[in-house]
C-alpha positions as CSV (number, residue, x, y, z in Angstrom):
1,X,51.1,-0.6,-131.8
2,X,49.7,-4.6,-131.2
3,X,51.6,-6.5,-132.8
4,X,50.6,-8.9,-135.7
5,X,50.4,-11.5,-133.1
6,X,47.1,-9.6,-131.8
7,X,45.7,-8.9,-134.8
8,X,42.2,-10.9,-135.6
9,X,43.4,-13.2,-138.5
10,X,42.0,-12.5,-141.8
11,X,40.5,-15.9,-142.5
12,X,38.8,-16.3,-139.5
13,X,37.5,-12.7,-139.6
14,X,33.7,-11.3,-140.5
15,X,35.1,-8.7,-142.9
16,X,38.9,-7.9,-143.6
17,X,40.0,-5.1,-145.9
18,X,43.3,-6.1,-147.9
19,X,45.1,-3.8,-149.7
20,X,42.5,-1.4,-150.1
21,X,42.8,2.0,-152.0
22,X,40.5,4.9,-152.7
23,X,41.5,7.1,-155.3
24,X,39.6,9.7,-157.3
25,X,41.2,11.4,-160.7
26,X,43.3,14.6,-160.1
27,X,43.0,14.0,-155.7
28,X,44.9,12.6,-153.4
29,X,43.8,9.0,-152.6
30,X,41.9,8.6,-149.7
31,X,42.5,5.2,-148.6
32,X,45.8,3.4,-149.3
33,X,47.7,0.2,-148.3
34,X,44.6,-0.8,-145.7
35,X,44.7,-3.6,-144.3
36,X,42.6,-4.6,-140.7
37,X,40.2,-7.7,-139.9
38,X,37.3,-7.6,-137.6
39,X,35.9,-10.8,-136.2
40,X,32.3,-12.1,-135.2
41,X,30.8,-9.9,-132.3
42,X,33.7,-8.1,-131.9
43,X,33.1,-4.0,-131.2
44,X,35.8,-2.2,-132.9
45,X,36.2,1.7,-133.1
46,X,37.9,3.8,-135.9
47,X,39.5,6.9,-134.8
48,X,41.7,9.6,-137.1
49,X,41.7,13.2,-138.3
50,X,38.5,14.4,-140.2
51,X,39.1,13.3,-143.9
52,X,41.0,10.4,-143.9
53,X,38.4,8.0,-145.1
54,X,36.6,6.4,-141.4
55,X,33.1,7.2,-143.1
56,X,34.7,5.9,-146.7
57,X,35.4,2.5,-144.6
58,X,31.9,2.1,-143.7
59,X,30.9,3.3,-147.4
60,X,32.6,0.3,-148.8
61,X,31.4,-2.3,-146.3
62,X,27.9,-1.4,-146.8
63,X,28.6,-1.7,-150.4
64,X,27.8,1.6,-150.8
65,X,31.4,2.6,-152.3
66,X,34.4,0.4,-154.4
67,X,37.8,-0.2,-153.9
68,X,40.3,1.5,-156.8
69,X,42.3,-1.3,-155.8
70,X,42.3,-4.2,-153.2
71,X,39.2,-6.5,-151.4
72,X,36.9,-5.7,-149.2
73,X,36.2,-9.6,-147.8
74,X,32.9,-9.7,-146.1
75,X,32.1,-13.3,-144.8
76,X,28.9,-15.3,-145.3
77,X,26.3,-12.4,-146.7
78,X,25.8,-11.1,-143.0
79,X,22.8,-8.7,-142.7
80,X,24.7,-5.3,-141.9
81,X,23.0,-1.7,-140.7
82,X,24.3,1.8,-140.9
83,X,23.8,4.5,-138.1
84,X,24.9,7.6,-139.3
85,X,26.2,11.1,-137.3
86,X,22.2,12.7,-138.5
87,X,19.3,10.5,-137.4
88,X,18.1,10.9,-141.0
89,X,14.2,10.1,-139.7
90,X,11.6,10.9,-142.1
91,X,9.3,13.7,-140.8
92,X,6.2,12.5,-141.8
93,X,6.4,9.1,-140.4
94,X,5.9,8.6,-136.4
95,X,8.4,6.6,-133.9
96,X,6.7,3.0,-135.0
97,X,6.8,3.6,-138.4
98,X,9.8,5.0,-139.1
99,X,11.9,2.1,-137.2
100,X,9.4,-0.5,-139.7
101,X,10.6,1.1,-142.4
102,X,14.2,-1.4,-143.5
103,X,11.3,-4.4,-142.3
104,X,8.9,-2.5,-145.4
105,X,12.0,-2.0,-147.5
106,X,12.5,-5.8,-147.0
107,X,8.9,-6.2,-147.8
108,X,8.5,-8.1,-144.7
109,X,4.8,-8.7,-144.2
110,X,3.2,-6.7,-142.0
111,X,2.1,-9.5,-139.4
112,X,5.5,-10.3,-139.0
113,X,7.1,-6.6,-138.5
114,X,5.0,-5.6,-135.0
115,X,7.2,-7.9,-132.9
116,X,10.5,-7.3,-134.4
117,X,9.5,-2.9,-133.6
118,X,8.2,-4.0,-130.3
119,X,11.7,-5.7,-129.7
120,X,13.7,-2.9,-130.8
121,X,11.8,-0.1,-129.1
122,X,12.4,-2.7,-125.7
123,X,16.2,-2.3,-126.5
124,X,16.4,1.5,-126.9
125,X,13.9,2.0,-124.0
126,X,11.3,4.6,-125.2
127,X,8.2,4.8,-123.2
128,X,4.9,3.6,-125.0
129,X,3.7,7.2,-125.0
130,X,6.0,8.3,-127.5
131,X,5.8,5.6,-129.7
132,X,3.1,7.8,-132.0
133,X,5.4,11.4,-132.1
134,X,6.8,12.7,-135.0
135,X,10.7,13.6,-135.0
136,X,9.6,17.1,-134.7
137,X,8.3,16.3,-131.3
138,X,11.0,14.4,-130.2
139,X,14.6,15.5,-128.4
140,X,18.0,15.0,-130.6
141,X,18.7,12.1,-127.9
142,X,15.5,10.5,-128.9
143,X,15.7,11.1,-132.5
144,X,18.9,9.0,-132.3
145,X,17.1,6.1,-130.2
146,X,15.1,6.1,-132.9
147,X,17.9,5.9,-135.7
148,X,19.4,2.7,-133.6
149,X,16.3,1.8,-133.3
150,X,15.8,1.3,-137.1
151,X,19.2,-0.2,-137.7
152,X,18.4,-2.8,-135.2
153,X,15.3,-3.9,-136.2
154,X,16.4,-6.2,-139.1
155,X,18.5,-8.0,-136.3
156,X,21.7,-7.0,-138.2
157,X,24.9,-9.4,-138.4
158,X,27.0,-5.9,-138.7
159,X,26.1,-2.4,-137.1
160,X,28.3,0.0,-138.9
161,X,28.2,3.7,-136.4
162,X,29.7,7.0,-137.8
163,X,29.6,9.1,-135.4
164,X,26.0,8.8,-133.9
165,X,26.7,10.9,-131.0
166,X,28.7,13.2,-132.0
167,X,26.0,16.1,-131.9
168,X,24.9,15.1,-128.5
169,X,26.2,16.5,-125.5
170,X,28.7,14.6,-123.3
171,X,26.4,13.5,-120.6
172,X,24.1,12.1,-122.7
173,X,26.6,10.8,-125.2
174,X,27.9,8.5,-122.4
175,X,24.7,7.3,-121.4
176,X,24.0,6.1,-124.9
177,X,27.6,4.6,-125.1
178,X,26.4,2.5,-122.0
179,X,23.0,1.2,-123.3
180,X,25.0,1.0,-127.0
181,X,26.9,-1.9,-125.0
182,X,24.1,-3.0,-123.2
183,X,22.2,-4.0,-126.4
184,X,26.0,-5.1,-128.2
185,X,26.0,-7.5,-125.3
186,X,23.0,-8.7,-125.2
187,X,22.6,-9.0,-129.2
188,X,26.1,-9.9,-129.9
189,X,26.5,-8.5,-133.5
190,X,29.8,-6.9,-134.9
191,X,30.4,-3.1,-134.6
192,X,32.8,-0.8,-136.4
193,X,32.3,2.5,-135.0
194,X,33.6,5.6,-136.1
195,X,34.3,8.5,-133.5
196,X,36.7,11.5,-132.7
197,X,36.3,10.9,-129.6
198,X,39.3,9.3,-127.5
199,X,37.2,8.3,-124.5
200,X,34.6,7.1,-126.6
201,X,36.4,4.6,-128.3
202,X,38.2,3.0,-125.3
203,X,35.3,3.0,-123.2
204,X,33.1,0.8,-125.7
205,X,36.0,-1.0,-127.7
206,X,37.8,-4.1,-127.6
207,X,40.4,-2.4,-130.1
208,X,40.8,0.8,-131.4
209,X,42.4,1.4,-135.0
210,X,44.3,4.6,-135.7
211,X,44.3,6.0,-138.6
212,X,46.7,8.7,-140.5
213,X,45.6,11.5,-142.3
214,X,46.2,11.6,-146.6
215,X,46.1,9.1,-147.2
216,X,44.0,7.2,-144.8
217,X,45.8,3.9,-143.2
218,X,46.2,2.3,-140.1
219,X,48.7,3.3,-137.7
220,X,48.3,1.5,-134.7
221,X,45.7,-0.4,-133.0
222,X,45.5,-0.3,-129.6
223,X,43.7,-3.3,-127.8
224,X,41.3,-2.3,-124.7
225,X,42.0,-4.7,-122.2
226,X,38.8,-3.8,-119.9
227,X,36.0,-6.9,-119.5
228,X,32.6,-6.1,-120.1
229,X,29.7,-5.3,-119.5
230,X,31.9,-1.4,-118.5
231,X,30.7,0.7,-115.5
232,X,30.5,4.2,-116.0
233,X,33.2,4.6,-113.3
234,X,35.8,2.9,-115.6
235,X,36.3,6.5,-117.6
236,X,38.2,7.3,-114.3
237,X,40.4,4.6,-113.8
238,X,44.2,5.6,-114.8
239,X,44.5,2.9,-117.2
240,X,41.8,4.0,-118.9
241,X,43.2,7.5,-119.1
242,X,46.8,6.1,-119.8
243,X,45.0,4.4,-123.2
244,X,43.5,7.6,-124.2
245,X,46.6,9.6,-123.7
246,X,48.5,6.8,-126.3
247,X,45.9,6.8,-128.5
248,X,45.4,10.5,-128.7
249,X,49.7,10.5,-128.9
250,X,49.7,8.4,-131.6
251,X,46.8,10.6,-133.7
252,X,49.5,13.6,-133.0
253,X,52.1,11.8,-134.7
254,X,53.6,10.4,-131.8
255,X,54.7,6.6,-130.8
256,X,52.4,4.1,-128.9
């Protein structure tokens, strides 16, 4: 485990939970005692045993959940976007206007929202022709371009990710976890992505938090020491494998 020595300070942090619990009446809690700060531009990844409350994290930064007890501290009103494990695309809207949609929702005029599309379809690289298909007609990679697409068009401060590629398989997956960093690079807004994937989260993290199961805290967080932008030869260096082999340790109960 990092010590608290390497841990981004609270007060100089984007958004810091402190304390926070989750309870319901007559259940478990789901969150207790959590405590972790993320800082500007940073790329952070979540990783633990299904149900201990990584999508509840996200919940409560987009302010789509509340603490039982404890603050969620989200610095300076940033504009935050969700990506979540389905590409949740509505079917009768095409590519173009299905990533215009948060600009609509925003009620962004309509001059304004062509450029900001155009930019984000740049970033996730579809070709022109398949800017007018319907989701119908597009691949499950695509359909999750499209998602990112979406969440990036706003230019968000905050890109919350649960699990966006977890239905893909792994050779695409990783191509996606390269361009995901391409755009992170070149964009430079804070991610907190959720994954069960080891590999995953070392090969696009700066730090990786570990969470326990019932209730949800963390255990350890494990800083990834690699500088980017990554190559996709990194996944078979032996440090990288000697990260994943803590990581996935310490989600078996083991030390770091």
């Amino acid at each position: 485990m990092s010590s608290a020595s390497d841990r981004e300070p609270a007060e100089s942090s984007l958004l810091a939970m402190q304390s926070v619990a989750v309870r319901f009446a007559d259940h478990p809690p789901v969150l207790e005692d959590l405590d972790f700060a993320v800082g500007h531009g940073q790329f952070v990844s979540l990783v633990g045993p299904s149900g201990c409350g990584k999508t509840t994290i996200l919940r409560l930064i987009a302010h789509l959940a509340e603490p039982t007890a404890g603050r969620v501290v989200v610095q300076d009103a940033p504009r935050t976007a969700f990506v979540f494990q389905e590409p949740n695309l509505l079917p009768w809207r095409n590519v173009v206007d299905n990533i215009r949609l948060p600009l609509e929702l925003l009620r962004i005029p309509g001059r304004d929202q062509r450029p900001a599309v155009d930019e984000s379809l740049r970033m996730i690289g579809l070709r022109r022709s398949d800017h007018g298909k319907y989701p119908r007609m597009l691949s499950g990679g695509m359909r999750m371009r499209v998602s990112l697409a979406r969440a990036l068009v706003t230019r968000p401060h905050i890109l919350l990710l649960d699990e966006p590629f977890a239905a893909l398989d792994d050779m695409l997956r990783q191509q996606l976890n390269e361009e995901l960093l391409r755009i992170w690079q070149a964009q430079q807004w804070t991610a907190l992505f959720v994954t069960h994937n080891v590999a995953e989260s070392v090969f696009l993290s700066q730090r990786v938090l570990v969470m326990s199961a019932h209730p949800g805290q963390i255990v350890a967080e494990v800083p990834i020491p690699f500088p980017y932008p990554r190559a996709p030869d990194l996944r078979g260096d032996p440090e990288f494998a000697r990260l994943a082999a803590r990581i996935s340790q310490q989600l078996r109960g083991g030390p770091v």
